[in-house]
C-alpha positions as a Python dict, from the first residue, in 0.01 Angstrom:
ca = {
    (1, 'X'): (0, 0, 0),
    (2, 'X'): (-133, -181, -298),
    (3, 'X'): (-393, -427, -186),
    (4, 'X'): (-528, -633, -457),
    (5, 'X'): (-820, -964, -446),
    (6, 'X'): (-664, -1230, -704),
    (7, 'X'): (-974, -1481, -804),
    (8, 'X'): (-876, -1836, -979),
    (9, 'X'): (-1172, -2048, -1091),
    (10, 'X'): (-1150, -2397, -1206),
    (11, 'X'): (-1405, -2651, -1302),
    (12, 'X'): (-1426, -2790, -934),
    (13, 'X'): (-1320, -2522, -751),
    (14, 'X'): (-1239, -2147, -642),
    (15, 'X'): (-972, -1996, -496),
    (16, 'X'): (-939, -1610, -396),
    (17, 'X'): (-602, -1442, -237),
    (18, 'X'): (-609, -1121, -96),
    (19, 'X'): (-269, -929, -137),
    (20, 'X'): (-93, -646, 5),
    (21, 'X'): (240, -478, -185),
    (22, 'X'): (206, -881, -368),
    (23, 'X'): (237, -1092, -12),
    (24, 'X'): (-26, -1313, -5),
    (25, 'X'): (-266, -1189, 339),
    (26, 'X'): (-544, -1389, 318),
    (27, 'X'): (-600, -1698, 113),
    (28, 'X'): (-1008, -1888, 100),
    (29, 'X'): (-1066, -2208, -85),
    (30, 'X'): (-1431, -2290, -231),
    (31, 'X'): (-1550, -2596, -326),
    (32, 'X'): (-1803, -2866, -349),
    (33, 'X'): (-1724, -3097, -54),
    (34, 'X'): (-1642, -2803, 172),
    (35, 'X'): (-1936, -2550, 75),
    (36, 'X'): (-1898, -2227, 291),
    (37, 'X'): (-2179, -2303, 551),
    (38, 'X'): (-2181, -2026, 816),
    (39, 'X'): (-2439, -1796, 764),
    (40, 'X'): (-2726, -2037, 656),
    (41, 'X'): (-3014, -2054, 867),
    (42, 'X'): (-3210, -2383, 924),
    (43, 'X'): (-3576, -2500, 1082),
    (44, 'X'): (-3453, -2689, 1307),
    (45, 'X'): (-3578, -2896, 1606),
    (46, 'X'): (-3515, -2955, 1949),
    (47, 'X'): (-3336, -3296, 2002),
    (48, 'X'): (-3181, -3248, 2354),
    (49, 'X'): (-3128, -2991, 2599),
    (50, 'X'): (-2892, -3043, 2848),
    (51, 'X'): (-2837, -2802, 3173),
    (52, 'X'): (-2530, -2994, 3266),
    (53, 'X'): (-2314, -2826, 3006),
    (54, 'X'): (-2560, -2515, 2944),
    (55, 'X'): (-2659, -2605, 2595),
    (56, 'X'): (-2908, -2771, 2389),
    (57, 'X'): (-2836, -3001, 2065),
    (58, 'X'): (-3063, -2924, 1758),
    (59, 'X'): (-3132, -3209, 1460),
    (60, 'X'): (-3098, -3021, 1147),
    (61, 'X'): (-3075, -3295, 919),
    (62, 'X'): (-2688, -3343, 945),
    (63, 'X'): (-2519, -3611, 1118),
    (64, 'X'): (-2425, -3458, 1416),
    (65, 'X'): (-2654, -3246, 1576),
    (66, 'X'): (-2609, -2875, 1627),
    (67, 'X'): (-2470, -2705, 1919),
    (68, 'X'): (-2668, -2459, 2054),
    (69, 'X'): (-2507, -2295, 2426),
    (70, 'X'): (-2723, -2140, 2647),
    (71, 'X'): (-2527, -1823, 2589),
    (72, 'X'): (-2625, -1820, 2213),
    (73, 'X'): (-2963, -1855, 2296),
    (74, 'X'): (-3131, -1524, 2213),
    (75, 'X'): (-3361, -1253, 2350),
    (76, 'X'): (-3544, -1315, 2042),
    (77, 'X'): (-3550, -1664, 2047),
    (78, 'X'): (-3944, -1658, 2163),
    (79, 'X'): (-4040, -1451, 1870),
    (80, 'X'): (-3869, -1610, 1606),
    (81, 'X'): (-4069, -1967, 1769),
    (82, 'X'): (-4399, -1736, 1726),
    (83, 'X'): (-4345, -1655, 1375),
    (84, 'X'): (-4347, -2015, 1371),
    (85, 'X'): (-4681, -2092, 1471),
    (86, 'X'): (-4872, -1816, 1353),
    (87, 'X'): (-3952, 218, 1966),
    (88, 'X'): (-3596, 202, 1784),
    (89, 'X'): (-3358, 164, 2066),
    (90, 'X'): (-3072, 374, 2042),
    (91, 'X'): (-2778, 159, 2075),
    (92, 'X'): (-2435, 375, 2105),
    (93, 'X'): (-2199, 119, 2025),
    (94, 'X'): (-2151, -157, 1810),
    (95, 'X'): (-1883, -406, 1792),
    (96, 'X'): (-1729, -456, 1404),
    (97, 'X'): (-1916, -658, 1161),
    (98, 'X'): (-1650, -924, 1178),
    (99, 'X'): (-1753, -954, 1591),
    (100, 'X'): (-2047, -889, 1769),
    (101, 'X'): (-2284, -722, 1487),
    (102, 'X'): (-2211, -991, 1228),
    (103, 'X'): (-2302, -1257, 1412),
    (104, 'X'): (-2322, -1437, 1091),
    (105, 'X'): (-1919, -1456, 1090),
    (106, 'X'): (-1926, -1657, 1398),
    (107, 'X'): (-1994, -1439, 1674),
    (108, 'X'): (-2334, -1427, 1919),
    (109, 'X'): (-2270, -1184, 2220),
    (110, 'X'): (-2589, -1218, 2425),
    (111, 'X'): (-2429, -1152, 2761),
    (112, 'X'): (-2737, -1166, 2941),
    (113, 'X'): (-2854, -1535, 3057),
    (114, 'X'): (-3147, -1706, 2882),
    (115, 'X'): (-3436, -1808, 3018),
    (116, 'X'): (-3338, -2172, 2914),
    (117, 'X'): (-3639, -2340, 3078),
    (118, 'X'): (-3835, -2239, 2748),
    (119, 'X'): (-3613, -2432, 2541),
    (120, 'X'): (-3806, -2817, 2550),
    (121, 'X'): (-3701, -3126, 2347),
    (122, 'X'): (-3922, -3155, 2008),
    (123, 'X'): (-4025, -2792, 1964),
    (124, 'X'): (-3937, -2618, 1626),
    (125, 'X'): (-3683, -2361, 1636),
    (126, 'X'): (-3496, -2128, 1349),
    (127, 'X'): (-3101, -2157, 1383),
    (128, 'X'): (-2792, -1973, 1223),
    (129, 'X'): (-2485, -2130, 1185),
    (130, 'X'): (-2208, -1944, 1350),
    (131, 'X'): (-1905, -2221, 1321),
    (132, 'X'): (-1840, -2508, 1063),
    (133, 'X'): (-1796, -2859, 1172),
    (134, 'X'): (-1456, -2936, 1287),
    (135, 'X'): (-1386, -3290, 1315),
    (136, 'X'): (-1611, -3520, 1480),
    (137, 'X'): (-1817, -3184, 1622),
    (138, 'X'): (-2070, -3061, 1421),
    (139, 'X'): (-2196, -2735, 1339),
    (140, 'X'): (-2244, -2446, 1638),
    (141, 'X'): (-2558, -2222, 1582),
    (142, 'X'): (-2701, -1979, 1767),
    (143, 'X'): (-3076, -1884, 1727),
    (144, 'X'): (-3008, -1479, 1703),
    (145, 'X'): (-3106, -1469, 1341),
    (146, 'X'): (-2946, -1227, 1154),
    (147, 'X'): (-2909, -1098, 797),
    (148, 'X'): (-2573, -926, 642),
    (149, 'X'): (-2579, -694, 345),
    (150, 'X'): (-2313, -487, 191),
    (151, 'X'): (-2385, -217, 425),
    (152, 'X'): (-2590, -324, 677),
    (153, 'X'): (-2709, -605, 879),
    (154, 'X'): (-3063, -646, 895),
    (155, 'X'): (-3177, -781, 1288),
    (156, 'X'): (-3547, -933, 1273),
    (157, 'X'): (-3747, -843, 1622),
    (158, 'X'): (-3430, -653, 1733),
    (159, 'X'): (-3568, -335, 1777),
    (160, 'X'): (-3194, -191, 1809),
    (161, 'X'): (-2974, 67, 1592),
    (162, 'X'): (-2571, -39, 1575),
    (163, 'X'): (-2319, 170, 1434),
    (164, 'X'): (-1996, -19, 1357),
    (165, 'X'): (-1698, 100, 1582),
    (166, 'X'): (-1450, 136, 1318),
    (167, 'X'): (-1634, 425, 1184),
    (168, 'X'): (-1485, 669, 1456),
    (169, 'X'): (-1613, 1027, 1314),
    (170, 'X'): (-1856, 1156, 1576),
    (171, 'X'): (-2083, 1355, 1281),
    (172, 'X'): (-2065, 1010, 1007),
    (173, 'X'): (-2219, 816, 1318),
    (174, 'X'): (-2474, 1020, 1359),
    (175, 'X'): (-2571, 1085, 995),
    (176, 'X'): (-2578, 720, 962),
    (177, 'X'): (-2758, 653, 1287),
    (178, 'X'): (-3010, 935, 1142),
    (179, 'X'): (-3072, 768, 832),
    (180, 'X'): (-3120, 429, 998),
    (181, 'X'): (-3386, 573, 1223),
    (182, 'X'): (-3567, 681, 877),
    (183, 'X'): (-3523, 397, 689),
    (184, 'X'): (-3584, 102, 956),
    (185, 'X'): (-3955, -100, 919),
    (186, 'X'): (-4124, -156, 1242),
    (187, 'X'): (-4015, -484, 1416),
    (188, 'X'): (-3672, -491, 1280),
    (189, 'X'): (-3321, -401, 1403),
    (190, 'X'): (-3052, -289, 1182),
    (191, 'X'): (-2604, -289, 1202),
    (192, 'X'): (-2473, -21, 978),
    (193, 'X'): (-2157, -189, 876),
    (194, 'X'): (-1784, 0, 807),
    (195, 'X'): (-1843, 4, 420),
    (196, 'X'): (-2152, 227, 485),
    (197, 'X'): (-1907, 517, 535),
    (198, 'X'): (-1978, 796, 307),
    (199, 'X'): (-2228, 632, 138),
    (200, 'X'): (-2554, 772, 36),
    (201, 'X'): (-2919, 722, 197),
    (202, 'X'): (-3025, 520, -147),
    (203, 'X'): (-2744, 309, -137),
    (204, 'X'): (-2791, 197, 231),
    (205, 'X'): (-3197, 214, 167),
    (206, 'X'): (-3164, -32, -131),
    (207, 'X'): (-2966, -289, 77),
    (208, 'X'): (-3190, -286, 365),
    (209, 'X'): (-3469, -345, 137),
    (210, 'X'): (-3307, -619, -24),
    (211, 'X'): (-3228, -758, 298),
    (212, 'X'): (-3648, -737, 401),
    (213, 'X'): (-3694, -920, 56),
    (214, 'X'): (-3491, -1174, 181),
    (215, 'X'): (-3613, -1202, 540),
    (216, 'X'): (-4019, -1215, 351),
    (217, 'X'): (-3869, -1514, 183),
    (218, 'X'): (-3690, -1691, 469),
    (219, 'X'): (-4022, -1636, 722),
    (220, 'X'): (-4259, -1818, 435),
    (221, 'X'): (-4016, -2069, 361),
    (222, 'X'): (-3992, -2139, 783),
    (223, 'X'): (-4378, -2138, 766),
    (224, 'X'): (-4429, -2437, 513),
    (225, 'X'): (-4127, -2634, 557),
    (226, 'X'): (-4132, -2947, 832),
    (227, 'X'): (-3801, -2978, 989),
    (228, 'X'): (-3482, -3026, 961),
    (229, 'X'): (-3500, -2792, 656),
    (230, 'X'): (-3261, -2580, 534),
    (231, 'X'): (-3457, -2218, 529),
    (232, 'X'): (-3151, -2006, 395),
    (233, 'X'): (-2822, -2041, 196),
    (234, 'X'): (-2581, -1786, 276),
    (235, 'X'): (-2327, -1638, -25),
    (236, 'X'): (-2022, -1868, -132),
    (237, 'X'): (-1693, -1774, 15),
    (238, 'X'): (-1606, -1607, -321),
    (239, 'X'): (-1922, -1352, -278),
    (240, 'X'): (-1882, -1301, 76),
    (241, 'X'): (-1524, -1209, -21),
    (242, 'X'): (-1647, -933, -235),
    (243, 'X'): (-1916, -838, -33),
    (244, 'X'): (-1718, -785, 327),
    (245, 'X'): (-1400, -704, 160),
    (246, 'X'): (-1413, -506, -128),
    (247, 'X'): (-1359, -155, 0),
    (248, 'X'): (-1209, 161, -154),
    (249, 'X'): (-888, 88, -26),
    (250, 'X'): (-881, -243, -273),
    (251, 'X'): (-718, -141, -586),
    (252, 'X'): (-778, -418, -790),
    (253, 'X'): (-983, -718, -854),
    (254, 'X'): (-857, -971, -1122),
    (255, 'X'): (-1074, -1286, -1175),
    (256, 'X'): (-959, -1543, -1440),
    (257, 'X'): (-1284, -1671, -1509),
    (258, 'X'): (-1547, -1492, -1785),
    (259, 'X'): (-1886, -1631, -1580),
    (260, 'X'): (-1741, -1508, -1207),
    (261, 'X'): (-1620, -1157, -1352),
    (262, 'X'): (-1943, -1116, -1531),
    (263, 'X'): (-2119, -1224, -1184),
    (264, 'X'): (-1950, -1015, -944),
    (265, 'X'): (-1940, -693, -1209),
    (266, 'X'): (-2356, -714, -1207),
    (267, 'X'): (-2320, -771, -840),
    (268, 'X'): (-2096, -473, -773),
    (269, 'X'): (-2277, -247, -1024),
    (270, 'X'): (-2579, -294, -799),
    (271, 'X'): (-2448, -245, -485),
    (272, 'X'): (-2134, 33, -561),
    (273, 'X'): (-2096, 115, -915),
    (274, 'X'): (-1793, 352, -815),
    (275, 'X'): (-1599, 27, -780),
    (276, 'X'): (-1674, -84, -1096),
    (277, 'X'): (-1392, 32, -1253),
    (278, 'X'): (-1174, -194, -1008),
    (279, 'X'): (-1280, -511, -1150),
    (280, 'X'): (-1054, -679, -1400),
    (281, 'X'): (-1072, -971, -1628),
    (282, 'X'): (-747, -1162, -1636),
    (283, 'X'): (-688, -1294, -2017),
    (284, 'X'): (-353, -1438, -1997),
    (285, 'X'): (-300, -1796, -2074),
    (286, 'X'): (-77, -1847, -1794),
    (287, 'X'): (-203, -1944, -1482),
    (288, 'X'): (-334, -1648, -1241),
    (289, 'X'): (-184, -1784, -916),
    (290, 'X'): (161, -1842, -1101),
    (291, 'X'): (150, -1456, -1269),
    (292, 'X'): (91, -1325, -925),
    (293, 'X'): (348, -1528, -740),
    (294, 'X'): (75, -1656, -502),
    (295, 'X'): (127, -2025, -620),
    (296, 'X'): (485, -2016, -442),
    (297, 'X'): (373, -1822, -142),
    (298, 'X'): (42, -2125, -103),
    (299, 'X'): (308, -2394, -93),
    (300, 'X'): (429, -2292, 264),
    (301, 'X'): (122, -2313, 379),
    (302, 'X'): (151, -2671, 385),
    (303, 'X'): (493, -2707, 532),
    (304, 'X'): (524, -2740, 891),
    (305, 'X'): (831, -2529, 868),
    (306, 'X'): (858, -2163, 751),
    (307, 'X'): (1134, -1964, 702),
    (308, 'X'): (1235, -1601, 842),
    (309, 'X'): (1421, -1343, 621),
    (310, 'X'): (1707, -1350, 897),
    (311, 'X'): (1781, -1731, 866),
    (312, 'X'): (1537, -1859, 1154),
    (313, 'X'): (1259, -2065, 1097),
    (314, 'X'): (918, -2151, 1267),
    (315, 'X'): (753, -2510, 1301),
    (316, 'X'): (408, -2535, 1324),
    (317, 'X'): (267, -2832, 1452),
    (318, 'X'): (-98, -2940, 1521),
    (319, 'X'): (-252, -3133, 1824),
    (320, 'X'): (-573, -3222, 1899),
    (321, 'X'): (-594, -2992, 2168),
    (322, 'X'): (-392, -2709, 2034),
    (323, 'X'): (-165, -2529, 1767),
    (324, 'X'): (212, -2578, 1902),
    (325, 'X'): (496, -2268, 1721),
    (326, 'X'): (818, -2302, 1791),
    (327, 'X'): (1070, -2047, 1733),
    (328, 'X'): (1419, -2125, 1625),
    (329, 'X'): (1714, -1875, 1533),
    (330, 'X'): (1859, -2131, 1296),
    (331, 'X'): (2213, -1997, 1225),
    (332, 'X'): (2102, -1632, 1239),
    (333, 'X'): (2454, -1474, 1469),
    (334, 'X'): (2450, -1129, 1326),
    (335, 'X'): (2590, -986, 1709),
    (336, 'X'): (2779, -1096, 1930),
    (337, 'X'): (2490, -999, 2191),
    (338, 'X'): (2239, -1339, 2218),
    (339, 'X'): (1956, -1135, 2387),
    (340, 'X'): (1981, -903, 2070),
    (341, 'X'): (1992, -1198, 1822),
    (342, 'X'): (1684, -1336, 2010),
    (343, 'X'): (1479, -1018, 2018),
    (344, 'X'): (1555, -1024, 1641),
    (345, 'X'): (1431, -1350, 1566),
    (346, 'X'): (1155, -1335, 1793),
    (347, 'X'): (1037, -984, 1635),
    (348, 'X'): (1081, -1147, 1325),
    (349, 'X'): (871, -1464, 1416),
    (350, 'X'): (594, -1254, 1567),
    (351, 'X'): (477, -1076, 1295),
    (352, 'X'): (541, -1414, 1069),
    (353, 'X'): (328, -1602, 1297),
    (354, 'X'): (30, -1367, 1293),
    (355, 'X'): (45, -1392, 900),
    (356, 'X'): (85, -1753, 891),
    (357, 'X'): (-230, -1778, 1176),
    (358, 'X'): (-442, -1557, 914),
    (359, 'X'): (-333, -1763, 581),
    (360, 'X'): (-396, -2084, 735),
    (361, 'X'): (-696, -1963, 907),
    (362, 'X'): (-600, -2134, 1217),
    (363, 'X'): (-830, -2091, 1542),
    (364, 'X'): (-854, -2205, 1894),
    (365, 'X'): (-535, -2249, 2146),
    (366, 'X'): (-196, -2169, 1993),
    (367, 'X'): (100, -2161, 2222),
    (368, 'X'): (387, -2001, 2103),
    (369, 'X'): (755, -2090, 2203),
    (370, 'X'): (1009, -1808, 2157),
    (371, 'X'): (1360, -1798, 2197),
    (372, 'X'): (1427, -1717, 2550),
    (373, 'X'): (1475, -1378, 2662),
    (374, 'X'): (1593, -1246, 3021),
    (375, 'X'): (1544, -840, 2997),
    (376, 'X'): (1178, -778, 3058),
    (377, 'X'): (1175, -500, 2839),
    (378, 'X'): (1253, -737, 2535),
    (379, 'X'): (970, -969, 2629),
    (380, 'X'): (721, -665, 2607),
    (381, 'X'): (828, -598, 2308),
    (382, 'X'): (759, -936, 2187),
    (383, 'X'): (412, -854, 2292),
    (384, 'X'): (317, -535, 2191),
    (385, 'X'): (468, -628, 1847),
    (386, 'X'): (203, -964, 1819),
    (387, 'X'): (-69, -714, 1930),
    (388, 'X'): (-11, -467, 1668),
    (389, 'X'): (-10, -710, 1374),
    (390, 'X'): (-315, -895, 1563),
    (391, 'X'): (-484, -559, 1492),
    (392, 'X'): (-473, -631, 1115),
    (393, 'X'): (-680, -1007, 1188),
    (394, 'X'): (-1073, -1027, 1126),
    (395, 'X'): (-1117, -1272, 1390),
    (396, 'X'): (-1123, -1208, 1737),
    (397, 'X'): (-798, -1296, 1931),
    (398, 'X'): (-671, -1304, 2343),
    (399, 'X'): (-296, -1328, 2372),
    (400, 'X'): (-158, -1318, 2709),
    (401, 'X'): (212, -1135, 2798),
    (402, 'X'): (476, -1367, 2764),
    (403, 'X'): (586, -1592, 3050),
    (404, 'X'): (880, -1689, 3240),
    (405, 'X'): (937, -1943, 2997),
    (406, 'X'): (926, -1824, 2706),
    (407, 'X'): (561, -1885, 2600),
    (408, 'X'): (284, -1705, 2458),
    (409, 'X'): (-48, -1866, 2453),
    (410, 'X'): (-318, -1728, 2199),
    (411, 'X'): (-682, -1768, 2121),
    (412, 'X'): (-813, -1704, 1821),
    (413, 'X'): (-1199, -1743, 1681),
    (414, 'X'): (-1230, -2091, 1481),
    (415, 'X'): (-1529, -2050, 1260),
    (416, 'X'): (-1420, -2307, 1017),
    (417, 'X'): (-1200, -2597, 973),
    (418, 'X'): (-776, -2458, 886),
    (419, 'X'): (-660, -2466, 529),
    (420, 'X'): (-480, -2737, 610),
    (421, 'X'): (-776, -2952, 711),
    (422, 'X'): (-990, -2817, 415),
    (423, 'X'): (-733, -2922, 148),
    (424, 'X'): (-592, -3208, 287),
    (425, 'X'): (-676, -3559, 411),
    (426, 'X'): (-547, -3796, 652),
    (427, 'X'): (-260, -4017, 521),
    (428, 'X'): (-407, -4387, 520),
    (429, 'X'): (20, -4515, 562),
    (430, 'X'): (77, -4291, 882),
    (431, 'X'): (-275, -4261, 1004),
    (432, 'X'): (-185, -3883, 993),
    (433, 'X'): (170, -3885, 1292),
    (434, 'X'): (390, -3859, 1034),
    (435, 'X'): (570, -4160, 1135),
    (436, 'X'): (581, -4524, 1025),
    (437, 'X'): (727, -4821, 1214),
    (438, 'X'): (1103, -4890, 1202),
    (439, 'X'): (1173, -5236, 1018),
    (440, 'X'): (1329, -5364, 1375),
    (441, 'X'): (1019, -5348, 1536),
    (442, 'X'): (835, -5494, 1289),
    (443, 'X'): (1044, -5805, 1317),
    (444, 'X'): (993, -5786, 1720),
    (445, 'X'): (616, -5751, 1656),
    (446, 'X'): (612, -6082, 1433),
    (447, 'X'): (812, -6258, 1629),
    (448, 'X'): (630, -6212, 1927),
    (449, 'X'): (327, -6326, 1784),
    (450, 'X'): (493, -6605, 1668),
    (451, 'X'): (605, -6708, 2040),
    (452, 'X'): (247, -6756, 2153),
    (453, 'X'): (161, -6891, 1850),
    (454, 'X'): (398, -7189, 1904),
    (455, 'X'): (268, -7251, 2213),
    (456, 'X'): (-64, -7329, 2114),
    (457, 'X'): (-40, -7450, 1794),
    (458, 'X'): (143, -7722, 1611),
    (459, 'X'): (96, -7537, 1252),
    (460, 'X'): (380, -7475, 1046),
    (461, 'X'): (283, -7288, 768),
    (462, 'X'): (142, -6921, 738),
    (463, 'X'): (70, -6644, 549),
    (464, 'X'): (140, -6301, 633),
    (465, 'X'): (-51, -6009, 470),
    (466, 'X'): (64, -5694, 521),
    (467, 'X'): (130, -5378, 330),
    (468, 'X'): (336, -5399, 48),
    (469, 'X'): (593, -5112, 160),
    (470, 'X'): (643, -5374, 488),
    (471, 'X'): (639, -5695, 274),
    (472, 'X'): (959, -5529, 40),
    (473, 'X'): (1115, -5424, 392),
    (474, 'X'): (1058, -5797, 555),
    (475, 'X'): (1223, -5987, 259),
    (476, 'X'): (1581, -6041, 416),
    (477, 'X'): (1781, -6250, 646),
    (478, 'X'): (1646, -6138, 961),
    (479, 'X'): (1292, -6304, 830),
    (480, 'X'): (1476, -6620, 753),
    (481, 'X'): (1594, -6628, 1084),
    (482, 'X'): (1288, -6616, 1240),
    (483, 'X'): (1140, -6913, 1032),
    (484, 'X'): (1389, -7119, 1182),
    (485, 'X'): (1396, -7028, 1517),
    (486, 'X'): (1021, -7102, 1545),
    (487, 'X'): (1039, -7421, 1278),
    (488, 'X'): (736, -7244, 1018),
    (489, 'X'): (755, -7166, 677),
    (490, 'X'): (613, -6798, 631),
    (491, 'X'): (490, -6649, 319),
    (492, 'X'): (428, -6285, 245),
    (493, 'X'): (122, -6189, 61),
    (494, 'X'): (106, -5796, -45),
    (495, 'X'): (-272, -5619, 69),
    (496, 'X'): (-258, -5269, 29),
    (497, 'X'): (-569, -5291, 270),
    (498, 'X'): (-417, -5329, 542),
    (499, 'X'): (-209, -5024, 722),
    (500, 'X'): (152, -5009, 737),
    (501, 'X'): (295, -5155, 1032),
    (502, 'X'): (1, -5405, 1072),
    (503, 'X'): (-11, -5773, 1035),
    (504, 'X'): (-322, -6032, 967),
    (505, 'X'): (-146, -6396, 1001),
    (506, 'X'): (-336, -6658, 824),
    (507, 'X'): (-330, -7082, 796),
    (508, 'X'): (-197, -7207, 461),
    (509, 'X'): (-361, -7517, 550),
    (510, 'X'): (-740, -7380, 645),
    (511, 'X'): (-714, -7035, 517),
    (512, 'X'): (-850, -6800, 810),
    (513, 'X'): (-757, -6571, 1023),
    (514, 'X'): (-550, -6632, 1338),
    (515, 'X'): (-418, -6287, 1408),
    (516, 'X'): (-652, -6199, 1736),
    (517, 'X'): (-641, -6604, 1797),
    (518, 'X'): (-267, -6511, 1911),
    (519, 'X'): (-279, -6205, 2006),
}
């Protein structure tokens, strides 16, 4: 398999696609107005702590105030509030970077409960962001500080030795476990992440040390700083790319831009000079994306329909409460057997769907609706074919077996708002549903203003502003109708203010408004 990282750098933004055999896998967006935030750490303080719903809100100088769940709250929370004012424990297993060790990518896993009572309203306490703000919710932190390197993560007041699970060889775990025990400073805990396979003791020595540089620096800054301060600014998403993904098993790198190549070459010549060699300057003067064929492939990522090789099709809608797939064969009839066309489409649609829940970077409940199948056998397969491809996804996912109707429901880790959020906004004509109001019931709306209007009034002249899309759809018969059927003269006056399928009425005569007069 050829798996290659594809960098494109404008003036205003970055975007890097990760490929495998030239299908677009993974796809991040960096730029001003969405900075990556997880992984910065901020002196924060207290605002509210609330045993109702086990958590506590922190001010951090945003405008909504951190979460903070009892459940994120620490072992080490009282020590990191000490350094504030003025043994190695031999772990045996480690979750992946991605999970439980890097809690930096979104995931605290103290299991044990807090003692919460410690936790009071005003008191100064050191965060880590563990989720971006998604909507109207802000930020979700949890106050397990920790520090990730290219080969390590460094655990202040930890006290604990992790080797990642995905290195499985019994003698590299404990070589690596053996050189953490040498290398670790007193009061510290230390992840050795999958990338520390095969690597030397200097090369995992000289991150850890880099990582204590950085911790020195964080614990002063914490010390002067009044909160809410921001103590720590985690990599951009294009150098967390490189440093959590850029692995032996990458082949290439091709970045289009001379300062970003020149970045990440000093970068990787620090930290692995053996993947030097994979780094490539791109120096055509056609576009990067469009060489690649990622361009193309980034374009359904913004439909809500997706097409499967066999003629099928998904469509992906989103709710507030949930991600909605639904699964149809389209005119896909290759056998005469419907339970076999199903399981085709649905096999199909599976591993589509896990690709399209990576690429969009979709979290949180997703139900899936297949096409219905009646042998059991064929629903398991359904199943154990999402839960292999769910094997190749970074983020931590719980699917349950399909049910009796058809549906799968899936959740998968949100850290950070979709690519769909993240590059799009809100249509001001539809208010984001898609749909706008049918010219009939415009013409009911008016006119039954209009009836109550009559009543009270003895006007008869107005002026309608609306939006100009509704004022070129109201200038017909039907309108005229209306003027005579309620004796007033009505004139339409364009605002592109105002939404479609809203209406402010106004007197000619004394010029204000009498909309909510009438209402």
């Amino acid at each position: 398999m050829i798996k290659e990282i594809i960098i494109n750098s404008s003036s205003n933004q970055t975007r890097v696609a990760i490929t495998e055999d030239g299908n677009l896998v993974d796809f991040f967006v960096d730029y001003p107005e969405n900075r990556r935030m997880v992984g910065d750490i901020y002196l924060g303080r207290v605002a509210r702590v609330l045993p109702g719903i086990r958590a506590a809100f922190i001010d951090i100088g945003m405008k909504h105030d951190a979460f903070l769940h009892f459940s994120d709250i620490g072992d080490r929370t009282k020590q990191f509030q000490d350094m504030l004012g003025d043994e190695d424990s031999d772990v045996d297993d480690a979750d992946d970077e991605e999970s439980k060790a890097n809690r930096v990518n979104g995931n605290a896993t103290n299991t044990a409960e807090p003692v919460i009572t410690k936790l009071r309203k005003g008191e100064e306490i050191l965060v880590q962001i563990t989720k971006e703000p998604v909507n109207n919710k802000g930020v979700r932190v949890t106050s397990s500080v920790s520090l990730p390197g290219r080969f390590c993560v460094l655990l202040p007041f930890d006290n604990k030795i992790g080797i990642s699970k995905k290195i499985s060889d019994y003698k590299e775990r404990r070589r690596l476990r053996n050189i953490a025990r040498g290398i670790l400073p007193p009061n510290y805990g230390l992840i050795i992440r999958t990338v520390a396979k095969d690597q030397s003791e200097d090369a995992v020595r000289d991150d850890l040390n880099n990582l204590v540089k950085t911790w020195k620096t964080i614990e002063a800054t914490a010390k002067s700083e009044e909160p809410p301060s921001i103590v720590h600014q985690d990599l951009s998403t294009t150098d967390s790319v490189i440093r959590d993904l850029l692995t032996p098993d990458i082949s290439k790198v091709f970045v289009d831009s001379k300062k970003l190549y020149k970045q990440i070459k000093n970068y990787v010549e620090f930290v692995q000079p053996a993947l030097m060699e994979k780094i490539e300057l791109y120096k055509s003067s056609s576009s990067i994306f469009d060489e690649f064929k990622i361009e193309e492939q980034i374009k359904t990522l913004m439909g809500r329909k997706v097409s499967l090789p066999s003629g099928g099709y998904l469509i992906i809608e989103h709710t507030e409460a949930m991600v909605v797939i639904d699964v149809n064969s389209g005119r896909y009839a290759k056998s005469k057997e419907q339970e076999l066309n199903s399981l085709k489409t649905d096999l199909e649609a599976s591993r589509e769907i896990v690709r399209q829940l990576r690429l969009r970077d979709i979290g949180g409940i997703i139900v899936i609706d297949f096409i219905d199948l009646e042998e059991e056998k064929n629903r398991k397969k359904i199943y154990d074919e999402l839960k292999k491809e769910f094997r190749k996804d970074r983020s931590k996912v719980s699917l349950l077996p399909m049910s009796d109707f058809g549906l799968v429901q899936i959740t998968r880790q949100r850290i950070r708002q979709n690519i769909m959020q993240a590059m799009k906004d809100v249509c001001p004509v539809c208010g984001g549903s898609g749909f706008i109001t049918k010219e009939s019931h415009l013409v009911y709306e008016i006119e039954d203003w209009l009836k109550k209007f009559r009543r009270f009034s003895k006007e008869f002249s107005l002026i309608i502003k609306c939006h100009p899309s509704d004022a070129n759809r109201l200038k017909d018969s039907k309108f005229i109708k209306i003027q005579f059927k309620y004796l007033v003269k009505l004139k339409i006056e364009e605002d592109s203010t105002i939404p479609m399928g809203k209406f402010r009425f106004y007197s000619k005569k004394k010029g204000i408004d009498l909309t909510d007069k009438f209402k």
